[in-house]
N, C-alpha and C positions, 0 to 999 in steps of 0.2 A: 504494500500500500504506500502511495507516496504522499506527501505534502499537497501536492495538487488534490487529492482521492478527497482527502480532510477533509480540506475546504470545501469539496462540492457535498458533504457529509456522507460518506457511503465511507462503511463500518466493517471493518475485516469480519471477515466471514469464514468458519471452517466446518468441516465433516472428522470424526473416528478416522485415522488413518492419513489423514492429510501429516503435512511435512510441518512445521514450524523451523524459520530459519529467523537468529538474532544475529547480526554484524555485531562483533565487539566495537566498542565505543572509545573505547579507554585502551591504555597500556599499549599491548601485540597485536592488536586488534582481531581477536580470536573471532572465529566466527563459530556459533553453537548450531546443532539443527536437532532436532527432535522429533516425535512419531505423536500425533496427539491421539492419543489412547480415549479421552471421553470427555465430554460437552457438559457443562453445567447449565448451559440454555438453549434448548430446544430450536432456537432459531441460528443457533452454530457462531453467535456473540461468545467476545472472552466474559470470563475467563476460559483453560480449556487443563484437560488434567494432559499433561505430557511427558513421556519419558525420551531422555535425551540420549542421543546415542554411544557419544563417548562413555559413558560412566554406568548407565543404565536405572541412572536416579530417577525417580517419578514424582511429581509434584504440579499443585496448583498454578500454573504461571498467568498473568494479567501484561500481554505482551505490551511495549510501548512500542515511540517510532520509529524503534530499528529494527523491527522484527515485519517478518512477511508470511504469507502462509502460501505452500505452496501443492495445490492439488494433485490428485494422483495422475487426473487430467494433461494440466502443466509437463509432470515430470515426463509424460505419455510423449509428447509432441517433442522436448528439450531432444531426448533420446534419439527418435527416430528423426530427427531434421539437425543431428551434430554427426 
C-alpha cells in the first residue's frame, strides 16, 4: 500500500495465507515477510495473526506504512512473468 493508496482511503486488505512483507526502517534495513495464519476481522482489516518466516514466531501484528501484503495472486503472476 503506498502513500498515495492512504490518501484516497483504501485500507490494506488480506486473506489466511497471504504474504505480509515489512521493509526495515531502521538500522540494516532488514526486511521481514511473514504467512498470515488468521484474520481478527472478517473483512481481512489489521490487525492479522502472522507467523514470520525466519524465526517461526507467531503473533498479533497491526502493520504500519512499511508493511505491504502480498497475495497468493500477486506472488502467482511475480513468478510466472520473472
Amino acid at each position: 500500500m503506498t502513500d498515495h493508496d492512504r490518501e484516497e482511503g483504501l485500507v490494506m486488505k488480506a486473506a489466511a495465507g497471504d504474504r505480509l512483507v515489512v521493509e526495515g526502517t531502521h538500522g540494516a534495513g532488514v526486511r521481514r515477510i511473514g504467512v498470515i495464519m488468521g484474520l481478527r476481522d472478517p473483512d481481512g482489516t489489521p490487525p492479522y495473526v502472522v507467523r514470520w518466516v525466519d524465526d517461526e514466531h507467531e503473533g498479533l501484528v497491526f502493520p504500519g506504512p512499511d508493511a505491504r501484503v502480498v497475495t497468493k495472486e500477486d506472488r502467482d503472476v511475480s513468478f510466472t512473468t520473472s
